[in-house]
Residue frames as a rotation matrix with the C-alpha (Angstrom) as fourth column:
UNK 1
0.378 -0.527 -0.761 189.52
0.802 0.597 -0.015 198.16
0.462 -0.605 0.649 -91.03
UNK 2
-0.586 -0.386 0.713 190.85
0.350 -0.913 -0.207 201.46
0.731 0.128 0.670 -90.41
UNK 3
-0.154 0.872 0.464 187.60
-0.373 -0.486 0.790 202.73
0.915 -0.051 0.401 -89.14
UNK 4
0.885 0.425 -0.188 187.46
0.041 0.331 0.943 200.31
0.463 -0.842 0.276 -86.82
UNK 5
-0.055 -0.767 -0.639 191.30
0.914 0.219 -0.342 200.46
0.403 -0.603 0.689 -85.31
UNK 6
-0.623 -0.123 0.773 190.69
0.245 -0.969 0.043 204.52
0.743 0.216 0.633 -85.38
UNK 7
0.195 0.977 0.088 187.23
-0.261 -0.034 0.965 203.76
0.946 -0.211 0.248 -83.40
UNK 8
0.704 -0.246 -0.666 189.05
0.672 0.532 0.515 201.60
0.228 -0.810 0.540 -80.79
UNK 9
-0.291 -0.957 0.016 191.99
0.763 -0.242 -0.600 203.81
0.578 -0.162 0.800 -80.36
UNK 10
-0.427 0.364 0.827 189.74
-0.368 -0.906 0.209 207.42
0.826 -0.215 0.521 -79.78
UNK 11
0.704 0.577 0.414 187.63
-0.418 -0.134 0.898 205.01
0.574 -0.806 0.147 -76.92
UNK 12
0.356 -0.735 -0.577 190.97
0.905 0.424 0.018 203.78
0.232 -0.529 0.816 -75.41
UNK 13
-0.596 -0.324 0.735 192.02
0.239 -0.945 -0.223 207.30
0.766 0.043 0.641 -75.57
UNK 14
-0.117 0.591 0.798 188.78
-0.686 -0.629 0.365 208.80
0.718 -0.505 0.479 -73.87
UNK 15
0.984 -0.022 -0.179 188.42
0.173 0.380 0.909 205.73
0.048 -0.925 0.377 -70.95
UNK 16
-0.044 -0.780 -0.624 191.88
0.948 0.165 -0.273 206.30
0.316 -0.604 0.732 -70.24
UNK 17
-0.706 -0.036 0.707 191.10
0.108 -0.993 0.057 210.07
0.699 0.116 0.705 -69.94
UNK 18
0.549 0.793 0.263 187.99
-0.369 -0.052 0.928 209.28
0.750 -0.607 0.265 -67.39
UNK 19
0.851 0.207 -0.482 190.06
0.303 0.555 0.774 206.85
0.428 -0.806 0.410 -65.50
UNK 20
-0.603 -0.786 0.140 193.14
0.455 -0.483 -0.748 209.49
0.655 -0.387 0.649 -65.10
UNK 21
-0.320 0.408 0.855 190.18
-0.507 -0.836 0.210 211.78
0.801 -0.366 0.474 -63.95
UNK 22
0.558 0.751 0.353 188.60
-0.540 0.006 0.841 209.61
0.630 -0.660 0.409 -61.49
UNK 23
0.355 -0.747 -0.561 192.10
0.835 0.524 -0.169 208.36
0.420 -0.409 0.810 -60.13
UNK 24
-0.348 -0.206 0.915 192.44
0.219 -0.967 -0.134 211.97
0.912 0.153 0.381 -59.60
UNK 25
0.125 0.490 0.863 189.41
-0.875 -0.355 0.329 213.02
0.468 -0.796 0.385 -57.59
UNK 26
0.712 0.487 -0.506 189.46
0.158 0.591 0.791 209.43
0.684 -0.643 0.344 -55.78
UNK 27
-0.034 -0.832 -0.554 193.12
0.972 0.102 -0.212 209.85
0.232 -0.546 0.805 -54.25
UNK 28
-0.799 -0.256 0.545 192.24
-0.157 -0.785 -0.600 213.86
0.581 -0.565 0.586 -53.60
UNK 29
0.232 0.881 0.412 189.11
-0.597 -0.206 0.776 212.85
0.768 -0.426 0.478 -51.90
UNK 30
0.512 -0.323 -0.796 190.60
0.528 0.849 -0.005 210.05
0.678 -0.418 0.605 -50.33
UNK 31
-0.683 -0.730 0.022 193.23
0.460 -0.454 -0.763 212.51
0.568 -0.511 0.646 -48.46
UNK 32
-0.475 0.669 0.572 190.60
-0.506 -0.740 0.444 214.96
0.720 -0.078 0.690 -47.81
UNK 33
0.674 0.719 -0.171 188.51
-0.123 0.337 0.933 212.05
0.729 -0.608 0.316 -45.46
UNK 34
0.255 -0.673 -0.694 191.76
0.855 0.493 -0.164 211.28
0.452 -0.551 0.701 -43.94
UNK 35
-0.920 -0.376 -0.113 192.79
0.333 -0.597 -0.729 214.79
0.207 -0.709 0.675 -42.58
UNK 36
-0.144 0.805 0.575 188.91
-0.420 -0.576 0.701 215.61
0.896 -0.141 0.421 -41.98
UNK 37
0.694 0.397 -0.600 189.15
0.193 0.701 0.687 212.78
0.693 -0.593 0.410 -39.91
UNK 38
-0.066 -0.854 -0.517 192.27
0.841 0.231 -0.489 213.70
0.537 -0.467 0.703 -38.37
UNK 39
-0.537 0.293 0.791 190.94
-0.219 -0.954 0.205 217.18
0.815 -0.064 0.576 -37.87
UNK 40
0.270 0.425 0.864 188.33
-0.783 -0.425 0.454 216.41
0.560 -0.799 0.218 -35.57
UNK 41
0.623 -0.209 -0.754 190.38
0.652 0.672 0.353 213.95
0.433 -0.711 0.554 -33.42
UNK 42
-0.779 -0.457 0.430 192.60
0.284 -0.868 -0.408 216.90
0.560 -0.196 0.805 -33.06
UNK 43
-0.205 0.797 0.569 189.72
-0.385 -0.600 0.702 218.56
0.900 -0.075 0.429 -32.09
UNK 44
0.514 0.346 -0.785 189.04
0.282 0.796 0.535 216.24
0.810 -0.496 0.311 -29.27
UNK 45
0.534 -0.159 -0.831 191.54
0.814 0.365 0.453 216.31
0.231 -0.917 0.324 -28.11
UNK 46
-0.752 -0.335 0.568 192.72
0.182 -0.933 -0.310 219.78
0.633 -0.130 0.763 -27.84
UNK 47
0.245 0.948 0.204 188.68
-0.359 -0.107 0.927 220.27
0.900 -0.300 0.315 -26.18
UNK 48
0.702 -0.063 -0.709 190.08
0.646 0.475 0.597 217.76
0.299 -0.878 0.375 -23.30
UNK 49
-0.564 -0.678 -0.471 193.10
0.767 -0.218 -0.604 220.40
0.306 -0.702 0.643 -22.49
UNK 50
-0.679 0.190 0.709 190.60
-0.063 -0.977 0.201 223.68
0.731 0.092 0.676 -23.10
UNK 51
0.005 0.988 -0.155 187.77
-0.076 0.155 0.985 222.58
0.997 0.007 0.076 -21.17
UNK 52
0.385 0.130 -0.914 188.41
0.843 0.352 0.406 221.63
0.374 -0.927 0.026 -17.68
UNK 53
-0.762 -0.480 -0.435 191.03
0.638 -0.673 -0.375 224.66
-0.113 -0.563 0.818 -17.48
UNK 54
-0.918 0.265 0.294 188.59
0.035 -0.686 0.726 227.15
0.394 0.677 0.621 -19.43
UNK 55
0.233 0.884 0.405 185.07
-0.586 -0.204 0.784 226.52
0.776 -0.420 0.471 -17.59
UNK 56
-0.932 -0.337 -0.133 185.42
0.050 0.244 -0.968 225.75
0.359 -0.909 -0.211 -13.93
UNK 57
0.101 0.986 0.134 181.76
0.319 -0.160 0.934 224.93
0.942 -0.051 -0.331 -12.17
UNK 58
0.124 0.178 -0.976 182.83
0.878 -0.479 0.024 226.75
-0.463 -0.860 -0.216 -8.97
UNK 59
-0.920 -0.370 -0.127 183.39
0.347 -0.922 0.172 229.75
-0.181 0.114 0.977 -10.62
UNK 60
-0.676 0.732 0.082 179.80
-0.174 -0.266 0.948 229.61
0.716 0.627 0.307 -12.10
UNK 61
-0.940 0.153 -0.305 177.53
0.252 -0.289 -0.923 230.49
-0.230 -0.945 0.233 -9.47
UNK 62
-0.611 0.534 -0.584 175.14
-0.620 -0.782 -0.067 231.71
-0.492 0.321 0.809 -11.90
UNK 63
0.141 0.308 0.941 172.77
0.093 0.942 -0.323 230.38
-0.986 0.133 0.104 -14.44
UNK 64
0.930 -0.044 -0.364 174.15
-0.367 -0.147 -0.919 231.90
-0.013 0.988 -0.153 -17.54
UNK 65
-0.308 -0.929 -0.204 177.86
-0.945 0.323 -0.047 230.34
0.109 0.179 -0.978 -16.80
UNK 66
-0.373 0.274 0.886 175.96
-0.393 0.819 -0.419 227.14
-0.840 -0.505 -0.198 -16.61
UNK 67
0.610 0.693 0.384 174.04
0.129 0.391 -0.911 227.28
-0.782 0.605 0.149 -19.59
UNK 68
0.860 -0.316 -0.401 176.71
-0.466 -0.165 -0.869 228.59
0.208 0.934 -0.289 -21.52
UNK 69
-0.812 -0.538 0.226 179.22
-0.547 0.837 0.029 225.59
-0.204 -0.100 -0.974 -20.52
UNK 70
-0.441 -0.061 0.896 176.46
0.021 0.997 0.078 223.49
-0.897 0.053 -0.438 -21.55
UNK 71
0.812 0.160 -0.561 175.73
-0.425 -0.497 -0.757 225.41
-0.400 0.853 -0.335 -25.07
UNK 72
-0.133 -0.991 -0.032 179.78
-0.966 0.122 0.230 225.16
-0.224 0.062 -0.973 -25.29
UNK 73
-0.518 -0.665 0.539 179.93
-0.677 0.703 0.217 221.62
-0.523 -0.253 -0.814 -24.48
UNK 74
0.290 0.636 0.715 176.55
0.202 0.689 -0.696 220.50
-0.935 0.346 0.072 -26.37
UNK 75
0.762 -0.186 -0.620 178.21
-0.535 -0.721 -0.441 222.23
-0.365 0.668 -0.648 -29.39
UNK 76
-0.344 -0.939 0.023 181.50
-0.920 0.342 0.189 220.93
-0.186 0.044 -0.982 -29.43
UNK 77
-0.554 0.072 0.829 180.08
-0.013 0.995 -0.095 217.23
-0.832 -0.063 -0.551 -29.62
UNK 78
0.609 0.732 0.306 177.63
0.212 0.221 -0.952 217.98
-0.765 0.644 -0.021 -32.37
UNK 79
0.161 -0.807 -0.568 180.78
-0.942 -0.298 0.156 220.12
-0.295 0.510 -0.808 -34.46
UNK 80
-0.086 -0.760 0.644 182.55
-0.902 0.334 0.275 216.62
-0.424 -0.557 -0.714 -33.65
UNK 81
-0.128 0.820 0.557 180.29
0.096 0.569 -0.816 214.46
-0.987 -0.051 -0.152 -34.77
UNK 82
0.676 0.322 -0.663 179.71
-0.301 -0.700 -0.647 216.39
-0.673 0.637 -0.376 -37.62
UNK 83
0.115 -0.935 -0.336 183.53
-0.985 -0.150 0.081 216.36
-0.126 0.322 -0.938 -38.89
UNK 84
-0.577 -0.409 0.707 183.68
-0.265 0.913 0.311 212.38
-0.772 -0.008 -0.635 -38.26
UNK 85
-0.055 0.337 0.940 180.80
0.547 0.798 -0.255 211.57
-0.835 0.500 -0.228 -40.37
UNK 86
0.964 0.223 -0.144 181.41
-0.135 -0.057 -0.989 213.85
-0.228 0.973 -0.025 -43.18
UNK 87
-0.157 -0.971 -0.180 185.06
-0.899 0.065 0.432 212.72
-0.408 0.229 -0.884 -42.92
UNK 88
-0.428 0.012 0.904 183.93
0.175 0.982 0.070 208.80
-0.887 0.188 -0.423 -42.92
UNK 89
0.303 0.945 0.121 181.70
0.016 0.122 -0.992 209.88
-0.953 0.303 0.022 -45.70
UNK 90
0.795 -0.504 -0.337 183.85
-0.581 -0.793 -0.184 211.43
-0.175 0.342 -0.923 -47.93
UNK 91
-0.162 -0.814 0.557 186.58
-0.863 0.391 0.321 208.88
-0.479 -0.429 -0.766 -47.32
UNK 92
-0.082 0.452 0.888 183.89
0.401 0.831 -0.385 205.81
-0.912 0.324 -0.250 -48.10
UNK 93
0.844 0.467 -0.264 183.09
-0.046 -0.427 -0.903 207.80
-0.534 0.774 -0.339 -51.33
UNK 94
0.002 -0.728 -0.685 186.57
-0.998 0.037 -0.042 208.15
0.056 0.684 -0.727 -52.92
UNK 95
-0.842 -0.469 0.266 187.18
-0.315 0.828 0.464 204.47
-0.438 0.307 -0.845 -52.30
UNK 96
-0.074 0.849 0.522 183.41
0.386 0.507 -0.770 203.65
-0.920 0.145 -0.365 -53.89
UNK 97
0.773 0.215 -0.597 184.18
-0.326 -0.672 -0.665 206.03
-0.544 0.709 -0.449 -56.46
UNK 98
-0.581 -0.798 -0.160 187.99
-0.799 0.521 0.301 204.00
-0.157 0.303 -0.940 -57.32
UNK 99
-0.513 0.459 0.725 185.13
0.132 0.877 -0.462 200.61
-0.848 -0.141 -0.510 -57.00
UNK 100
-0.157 0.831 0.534 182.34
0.933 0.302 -0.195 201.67
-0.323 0.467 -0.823 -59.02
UNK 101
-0.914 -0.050 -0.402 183.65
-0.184 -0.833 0.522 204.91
-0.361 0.551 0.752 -61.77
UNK 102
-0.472 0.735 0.487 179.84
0.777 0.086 0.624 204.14
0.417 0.673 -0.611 -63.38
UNK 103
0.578 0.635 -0.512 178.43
0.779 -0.243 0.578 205.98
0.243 -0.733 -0.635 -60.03
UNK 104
-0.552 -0.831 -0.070 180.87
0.822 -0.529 -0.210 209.09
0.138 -0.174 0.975 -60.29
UNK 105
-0.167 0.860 0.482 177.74
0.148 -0.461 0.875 211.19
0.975 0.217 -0.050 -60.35
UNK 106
0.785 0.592 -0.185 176.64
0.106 0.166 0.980 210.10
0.611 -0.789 0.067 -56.92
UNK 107
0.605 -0.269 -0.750 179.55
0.756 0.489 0.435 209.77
0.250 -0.830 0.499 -55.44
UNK 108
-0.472 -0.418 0.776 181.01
0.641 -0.768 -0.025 212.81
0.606 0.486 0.630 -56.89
UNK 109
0.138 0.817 0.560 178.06
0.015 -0.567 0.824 214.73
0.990 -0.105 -0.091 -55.30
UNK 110
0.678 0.169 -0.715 178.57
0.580 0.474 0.662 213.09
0.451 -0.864 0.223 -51.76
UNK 111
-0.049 -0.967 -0.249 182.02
0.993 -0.020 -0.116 214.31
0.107 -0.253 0.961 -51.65
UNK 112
-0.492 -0.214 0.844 181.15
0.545 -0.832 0.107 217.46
0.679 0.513 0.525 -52.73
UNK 113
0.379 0.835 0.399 178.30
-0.108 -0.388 0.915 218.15
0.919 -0.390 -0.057 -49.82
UNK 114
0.924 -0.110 -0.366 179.83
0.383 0.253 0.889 216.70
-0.005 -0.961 0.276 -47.13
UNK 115
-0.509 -0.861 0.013 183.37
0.707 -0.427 -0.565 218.76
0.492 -0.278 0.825 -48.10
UNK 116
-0.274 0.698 0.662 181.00
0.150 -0.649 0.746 221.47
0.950 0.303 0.073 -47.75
UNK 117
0.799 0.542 -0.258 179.43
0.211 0.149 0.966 220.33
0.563 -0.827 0.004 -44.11
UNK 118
0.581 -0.624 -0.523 182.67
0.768 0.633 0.097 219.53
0.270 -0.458 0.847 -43.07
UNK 119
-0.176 -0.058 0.983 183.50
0.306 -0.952 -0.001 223.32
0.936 0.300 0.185 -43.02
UNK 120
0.581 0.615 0.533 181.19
-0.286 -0.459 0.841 223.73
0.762 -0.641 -0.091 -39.79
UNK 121
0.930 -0.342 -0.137 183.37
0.267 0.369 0.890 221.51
-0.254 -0.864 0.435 -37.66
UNK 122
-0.111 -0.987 0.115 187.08
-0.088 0.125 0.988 222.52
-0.990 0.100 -0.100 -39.04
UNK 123
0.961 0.134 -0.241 186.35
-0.273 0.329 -0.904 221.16
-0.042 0.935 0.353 -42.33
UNK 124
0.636 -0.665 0.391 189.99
0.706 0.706 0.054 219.25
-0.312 0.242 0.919 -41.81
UNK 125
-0.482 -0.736 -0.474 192.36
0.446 -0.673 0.591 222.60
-0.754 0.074 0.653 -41.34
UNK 126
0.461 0.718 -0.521 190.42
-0.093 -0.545 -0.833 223.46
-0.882 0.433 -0.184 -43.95
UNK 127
-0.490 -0.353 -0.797 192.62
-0.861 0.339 0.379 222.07
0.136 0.872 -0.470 -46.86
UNK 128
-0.919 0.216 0.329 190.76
0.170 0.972 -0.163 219.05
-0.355 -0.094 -0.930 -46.19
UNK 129
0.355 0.908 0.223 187.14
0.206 0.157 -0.966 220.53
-0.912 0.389 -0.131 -47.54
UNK 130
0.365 0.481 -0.797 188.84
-0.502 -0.620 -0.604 221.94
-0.785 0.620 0.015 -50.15
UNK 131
-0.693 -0.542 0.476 190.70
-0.547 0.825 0.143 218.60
-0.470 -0.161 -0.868 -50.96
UNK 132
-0.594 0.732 0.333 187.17
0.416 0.634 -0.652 216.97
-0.688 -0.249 -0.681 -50.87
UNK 133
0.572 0.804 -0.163 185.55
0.277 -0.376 -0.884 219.64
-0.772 0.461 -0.438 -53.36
UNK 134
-0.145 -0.550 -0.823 188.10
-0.868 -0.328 0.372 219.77
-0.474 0.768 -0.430 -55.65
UNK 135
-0.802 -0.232 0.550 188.08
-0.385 0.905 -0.179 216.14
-0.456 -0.356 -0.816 -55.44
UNK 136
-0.361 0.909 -0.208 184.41
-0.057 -0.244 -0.968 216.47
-0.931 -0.338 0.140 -55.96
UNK 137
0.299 0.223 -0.928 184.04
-0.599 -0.712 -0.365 218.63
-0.742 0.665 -0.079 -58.84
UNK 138
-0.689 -0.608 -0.395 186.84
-0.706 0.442 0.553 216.36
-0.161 0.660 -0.734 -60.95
UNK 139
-0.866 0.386 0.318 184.40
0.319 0.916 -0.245 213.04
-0.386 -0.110 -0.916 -60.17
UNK 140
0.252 0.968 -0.001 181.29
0.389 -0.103 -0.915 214.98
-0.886 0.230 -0.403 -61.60
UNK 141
-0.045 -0.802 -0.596 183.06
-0.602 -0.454 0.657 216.60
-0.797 0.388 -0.463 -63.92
């Protein structure tokens, strides 16, 4: 009898010890999608004050102030782009990872690459990849 209350107690012990950890990384990953995301709406919209003042197409006469306002501007949308879907990704992961702790592996991993991507565009002020890879690390972990 022993044996067995000792047996139950040590795996109550250790699943409450997984599901501190993966309440952890889900609620820092969870932030992390939320200010990546907020990052590149920032982004946006800062781009709408910089842009019109910042490249004028009378001024560009040439064809290298052309191409490089549309380098600039094909840039800025891919960055953008970028930041939303490894924010949404990230984000969808911590709550799939609070759903389904069996798949911390996978979802762990997600979080961890796409804090990573999420770098190129802002990466969310940057406390927001490292949010997302701390976040990460705990869920593989």
């Amino acid at each position: 009898m022993e044996k067995f209350i000792n047996t139950h107690f040590n795996n109550s012990v250790m699943q409450s010890g997984v599901e501190e950890k993966i309440n952890l990384a889900s609620a820092l990953s969870l932030s992390s999608g939320i200010i990546t995301l907020l990052g590149s709406i920032f982004s946006l919209w800062m781009y709408n004050f910089m842009v019109p003042s910042t490249f004028d197409f009378d001024d560009h006469h040439h064809m290298m102030g052309m191409m490089s306002f549309f380098w600039f501007n094909g840039a800025f949308w891919i960055f953008f782009a970028l930041g939303l879907i490894s924010g949404g990704i990230v984000l969808t992961s911590s709550i799939l990872l609070k759903e389904k702790p069996k798949n911390r592996t996978l979802y762990g991993t997600l979080m961890i690459v796409f804090s990573v991507l999420s770098i190129f565009s802002g990466g969310g002020f940057i406390i927001g990849a490292l949010l997302g890879l701390v976040g990460g690390i705990i869920a593989v972990w």
